[in-house]
C-alpha positions as CSV (number, residue, x, y, z in Angstrom):
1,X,120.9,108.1,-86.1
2,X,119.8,104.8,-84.3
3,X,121.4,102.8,-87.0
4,X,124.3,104.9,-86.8
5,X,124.8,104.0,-83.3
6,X,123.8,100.1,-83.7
7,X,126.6,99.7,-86.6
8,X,129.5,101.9,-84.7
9,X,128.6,99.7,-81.5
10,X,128.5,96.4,-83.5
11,X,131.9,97.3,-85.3
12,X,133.7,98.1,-82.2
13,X,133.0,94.8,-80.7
14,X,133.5,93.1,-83.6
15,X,136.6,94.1,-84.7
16,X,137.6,93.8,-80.7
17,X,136.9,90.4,-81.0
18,X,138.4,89.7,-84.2
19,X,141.5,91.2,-82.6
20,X,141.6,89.2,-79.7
21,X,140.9,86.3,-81.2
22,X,144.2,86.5,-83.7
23,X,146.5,87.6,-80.6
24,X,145.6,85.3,-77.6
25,X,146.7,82.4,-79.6
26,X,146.8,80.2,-82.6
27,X,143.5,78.0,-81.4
28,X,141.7,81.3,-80.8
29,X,142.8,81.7,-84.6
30,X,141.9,78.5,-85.7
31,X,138.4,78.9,-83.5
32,X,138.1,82.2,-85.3
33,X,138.7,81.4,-89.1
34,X,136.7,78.0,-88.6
35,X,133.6,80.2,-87.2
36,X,133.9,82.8,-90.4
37,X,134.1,79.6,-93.0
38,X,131.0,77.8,-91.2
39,X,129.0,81.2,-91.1
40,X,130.1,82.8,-94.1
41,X,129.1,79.0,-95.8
42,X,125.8,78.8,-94.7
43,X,125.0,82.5,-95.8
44,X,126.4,81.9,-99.6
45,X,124.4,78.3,-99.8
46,X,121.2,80.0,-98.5
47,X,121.6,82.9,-101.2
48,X,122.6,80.2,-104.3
49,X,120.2,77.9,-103.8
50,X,117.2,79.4,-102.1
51,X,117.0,77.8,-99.2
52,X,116.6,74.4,-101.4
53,X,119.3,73.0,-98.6
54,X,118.1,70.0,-96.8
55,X,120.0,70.5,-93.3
56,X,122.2,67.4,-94.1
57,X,123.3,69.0,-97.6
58,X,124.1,71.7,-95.3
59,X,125.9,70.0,-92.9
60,X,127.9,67.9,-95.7
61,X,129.3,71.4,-97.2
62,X,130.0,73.5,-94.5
63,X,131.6,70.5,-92.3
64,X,134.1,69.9,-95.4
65,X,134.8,73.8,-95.9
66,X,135.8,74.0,-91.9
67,X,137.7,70.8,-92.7
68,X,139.8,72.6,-95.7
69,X,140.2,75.6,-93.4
70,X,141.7,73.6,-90.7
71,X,143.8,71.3,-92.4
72,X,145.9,74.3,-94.4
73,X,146.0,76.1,-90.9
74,X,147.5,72.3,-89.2
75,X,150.0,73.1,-92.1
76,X,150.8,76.5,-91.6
77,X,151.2,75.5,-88.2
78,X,153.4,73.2,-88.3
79,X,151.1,71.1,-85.7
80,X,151.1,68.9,-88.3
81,X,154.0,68.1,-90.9
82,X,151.7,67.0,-93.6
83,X,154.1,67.4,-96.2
84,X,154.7,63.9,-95.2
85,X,151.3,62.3,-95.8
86,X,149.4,65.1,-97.4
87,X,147.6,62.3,-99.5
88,X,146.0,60.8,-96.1
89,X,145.7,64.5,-94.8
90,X,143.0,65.5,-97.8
91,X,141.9,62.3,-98.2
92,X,138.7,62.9,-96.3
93,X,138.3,66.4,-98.4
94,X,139.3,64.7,-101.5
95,X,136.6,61.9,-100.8
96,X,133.7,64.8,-100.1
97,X,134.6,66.5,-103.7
98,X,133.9,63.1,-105.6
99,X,130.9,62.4,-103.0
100,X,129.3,65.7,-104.3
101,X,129.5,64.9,-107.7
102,X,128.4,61.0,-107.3
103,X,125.0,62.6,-105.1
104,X,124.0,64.7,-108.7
105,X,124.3,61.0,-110.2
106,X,121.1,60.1,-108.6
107,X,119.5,63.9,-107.8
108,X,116.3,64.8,-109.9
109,X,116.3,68.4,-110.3
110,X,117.2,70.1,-114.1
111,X,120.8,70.9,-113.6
112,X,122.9,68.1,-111.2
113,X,126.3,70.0,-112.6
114,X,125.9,73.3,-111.9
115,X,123.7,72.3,-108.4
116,X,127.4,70.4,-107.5
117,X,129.9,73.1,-109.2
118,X,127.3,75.7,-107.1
119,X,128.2,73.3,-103.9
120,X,132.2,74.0,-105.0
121,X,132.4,77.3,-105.4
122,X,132.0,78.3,-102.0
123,X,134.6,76.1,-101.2
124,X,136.7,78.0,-103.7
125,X,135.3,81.4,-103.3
126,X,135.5,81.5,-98.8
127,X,136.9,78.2,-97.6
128,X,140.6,78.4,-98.9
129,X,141.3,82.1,-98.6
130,X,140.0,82.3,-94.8
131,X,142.5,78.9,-94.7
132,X,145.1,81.3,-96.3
133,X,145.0,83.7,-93.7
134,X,147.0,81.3,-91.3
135,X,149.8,81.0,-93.9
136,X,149.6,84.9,-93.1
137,X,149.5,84.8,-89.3
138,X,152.0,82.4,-89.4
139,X,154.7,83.2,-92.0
140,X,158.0,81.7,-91.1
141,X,156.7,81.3,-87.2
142,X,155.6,77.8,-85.4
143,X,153.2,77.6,-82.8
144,X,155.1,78.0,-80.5
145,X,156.2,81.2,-81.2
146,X,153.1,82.9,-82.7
147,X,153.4,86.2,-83.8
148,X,150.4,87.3,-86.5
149,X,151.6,90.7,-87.4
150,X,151.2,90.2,-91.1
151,X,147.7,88.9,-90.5
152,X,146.4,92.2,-88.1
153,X,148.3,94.6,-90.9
154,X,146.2,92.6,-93.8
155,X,143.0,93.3,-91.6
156,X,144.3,97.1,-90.1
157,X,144.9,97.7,-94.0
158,X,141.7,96.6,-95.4
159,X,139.2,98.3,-92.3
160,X,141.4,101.9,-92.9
161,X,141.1,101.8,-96.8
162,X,137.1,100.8,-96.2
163,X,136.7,103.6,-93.7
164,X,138.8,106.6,-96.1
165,X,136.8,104.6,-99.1
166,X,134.1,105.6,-97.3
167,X,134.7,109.3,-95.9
168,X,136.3,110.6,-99.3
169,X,133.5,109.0,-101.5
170,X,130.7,110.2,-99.5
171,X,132.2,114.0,-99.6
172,X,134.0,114.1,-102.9
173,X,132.6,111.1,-105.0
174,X,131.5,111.7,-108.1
175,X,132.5,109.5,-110.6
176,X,131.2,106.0,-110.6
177,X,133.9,102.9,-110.0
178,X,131.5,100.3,-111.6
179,X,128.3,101.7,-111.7
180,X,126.4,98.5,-112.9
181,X,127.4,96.4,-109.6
182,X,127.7,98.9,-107.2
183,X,126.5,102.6,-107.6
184,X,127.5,103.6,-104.3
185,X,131.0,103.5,-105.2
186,X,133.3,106.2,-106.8
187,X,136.7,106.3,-108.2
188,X,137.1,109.7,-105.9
189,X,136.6,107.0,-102.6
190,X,138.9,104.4,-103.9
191,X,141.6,106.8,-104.6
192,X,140.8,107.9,-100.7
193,X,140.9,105.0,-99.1
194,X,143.9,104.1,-101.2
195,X,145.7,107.1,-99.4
196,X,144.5,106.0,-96.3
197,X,145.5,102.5,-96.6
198,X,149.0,103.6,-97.6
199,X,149.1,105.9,-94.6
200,X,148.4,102.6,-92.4
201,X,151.1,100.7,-93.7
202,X,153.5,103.1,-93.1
203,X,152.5,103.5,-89.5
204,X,152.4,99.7,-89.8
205,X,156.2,100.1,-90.7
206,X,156.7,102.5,-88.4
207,X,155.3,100.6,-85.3
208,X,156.9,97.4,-86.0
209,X,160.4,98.7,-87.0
210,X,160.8,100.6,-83.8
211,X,159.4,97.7,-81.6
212,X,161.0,95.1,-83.4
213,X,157.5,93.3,-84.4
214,X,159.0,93.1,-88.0
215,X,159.9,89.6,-88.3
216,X,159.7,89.7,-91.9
217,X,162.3,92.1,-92.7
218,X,160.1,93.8,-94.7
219,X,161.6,97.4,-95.5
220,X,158.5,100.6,-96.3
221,X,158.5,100.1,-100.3
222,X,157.3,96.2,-99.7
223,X,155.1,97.5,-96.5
224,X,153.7,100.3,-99.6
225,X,153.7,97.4,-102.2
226,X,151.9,95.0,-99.8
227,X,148.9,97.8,-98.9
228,X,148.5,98.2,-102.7
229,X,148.0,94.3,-103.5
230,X,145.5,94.4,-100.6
231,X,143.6,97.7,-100.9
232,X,143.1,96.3,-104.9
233,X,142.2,93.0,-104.2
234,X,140.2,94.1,-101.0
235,X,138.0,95.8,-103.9
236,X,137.8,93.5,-105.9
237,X,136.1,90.7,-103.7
238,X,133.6,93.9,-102.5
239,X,132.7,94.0,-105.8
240,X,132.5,90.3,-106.6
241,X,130.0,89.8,-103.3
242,X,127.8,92.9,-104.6
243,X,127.6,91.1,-107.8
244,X,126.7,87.6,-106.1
245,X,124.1,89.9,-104.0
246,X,123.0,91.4,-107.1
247,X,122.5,88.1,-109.2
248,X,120.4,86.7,-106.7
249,X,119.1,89.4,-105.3
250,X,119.6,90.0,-101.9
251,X,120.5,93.2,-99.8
252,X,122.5,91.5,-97.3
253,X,124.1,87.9,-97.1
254,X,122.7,87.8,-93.3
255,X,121.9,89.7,-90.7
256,X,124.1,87.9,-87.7
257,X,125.5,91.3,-87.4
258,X,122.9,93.6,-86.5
259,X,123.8,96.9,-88.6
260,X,126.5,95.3,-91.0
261,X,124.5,92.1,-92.1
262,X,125.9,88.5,-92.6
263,X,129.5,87.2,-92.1
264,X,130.0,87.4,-96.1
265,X,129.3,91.2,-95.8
266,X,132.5,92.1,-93.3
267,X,134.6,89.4,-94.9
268,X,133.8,90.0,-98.5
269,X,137.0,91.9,-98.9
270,X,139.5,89.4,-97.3
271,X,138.2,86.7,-99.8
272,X,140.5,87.9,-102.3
273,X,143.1,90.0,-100.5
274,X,143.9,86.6,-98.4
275,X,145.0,84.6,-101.6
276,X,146.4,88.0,-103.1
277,X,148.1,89.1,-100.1
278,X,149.7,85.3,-99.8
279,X,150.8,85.3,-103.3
280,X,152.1,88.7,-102.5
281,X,154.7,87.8,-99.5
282,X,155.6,84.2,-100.9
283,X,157.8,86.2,-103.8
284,X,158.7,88.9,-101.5
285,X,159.8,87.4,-98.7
């Protein structure tokens, strides 16, 4: 029961914060997504390589995935029209990726390669989709007229379809979803949180038609279509970060979050419905 209480008190402030953060305004956002990449970094180094990190390896790779972060949400933006000198704009990113592999050059442990495609992939796997997300909040705003209603509905989407997920599964689940990564999961909780999720984003729909918050024009079958791509993808990057967890093996990916674990644990999901979800409202829209 105590743990209970410490995770329901934990998520309610977190998610409050979260909240506040993508509604006061687009630094709040920028401060927000920057803080995810940094913490989210550290935790995925410090489970793929051990804690072999020297701090200044640390600093090198996390620095240059807040970087990436920033620089795509400077473009979604439109702070900064780098269309016009995107060469200059990555140039500093562009130098860290050859940096990494120039370092191996001279390092002396077994495999140099895989230490600096290791050092990448948590570029690939958290920096650019949390970047992603502002292409979300943003859509075909500026900053000067910020209004991130695609972004809350991505997150609204993903924390209802986690919660049915979890409230069907735990009362009906029987059969496994994919038993060899994650045994706590059932096809009977997806299926449940799938319903939920699709519940949400018609209330979504409902909400934002009636107060005019639908910018996008979206009508319910995309709203449907849109809480399908995420609620899929959603699973898929839970499942990719209990498979990370399970390779090295690790219960948690931190424990900032007293209750829930590490950054990597609550944002696990949004690491592939971000790029999914983008991909998503670039064709419909």
């Amino acid at each position: 029961m105590k743990s209970v209480i410490v995770r329901s008190i934990t998520g309610i402030f977190f998610i409050a914060f979260v909240v506040w953060a993508i509604v006061y305004n687009p630094i709040s956002l920028w401060a927000l997504l920057a803080i995810i990449t940094g913490v989210s970094l550290f935790e995925f180094y410090k489970i793929i390589f051990k804690g072999e990190f020297t701090f200044m390896q640390y600093l090198m790779h996390i620095t240059s995935g807040i970087y990436l972060t920033t620089v795509l949400w400077l473009e979604a933006t439109g702070v900064m029209d780098v269309s016009d000198s995107r060469a200059v704009t990555y140039a500093p990113y562009l130098l860290y990726i050859m940096i990494t592999f120039i370092i191996e050059l001279y390092a002396k442990h077994n495999e140099p390669f895989t230490y600096a495609a290791k050092s990448l992939a948590g570029h690939l796997y958290i920096a650019l989709p949390i970047g992603l997300l502002s292409f979300i909040a943003f859509g075909e705003s500026s900053i000067l007229k910020y209004s991130p209603v695609m972004l809350l509905a991505l997150l609204v989407i993903i924390w209802v379809y986690d919660t049915g997920a979890f409230v069907t599964g735990m009362t009906f689940g029987k059969h496994r979803l994919f038993e060899r990564i994650s045994p706590k999961k059932s096809w009977e909780g997806f299926w449940g949180g799938v319903a939920f999720a699709l519940l949400a984003s018609w209330g979504i729909y409902t909400i934002v038609e009636k107060y005019g918050y639908n910018i996008n024009q979206m009508n319910i079958y995309e709203w449907l279509g849109f809480a399908l791509v995420v609620v899929v993808s959603a699973t898929m990057g839970d499942l990719t970060e209990s498979l990370l967890k399970r390779t090295y093996g690790v219960k948690d990916s931190g424990k900032i979050l007293p209750g829930h674990g590490g950054m990597m644990d609550r944002f696990d999901s949004v690491f592939m419905a971000a790029p999914a979800a983008y991909i998503y409202l670039s064709l419909v829209l």
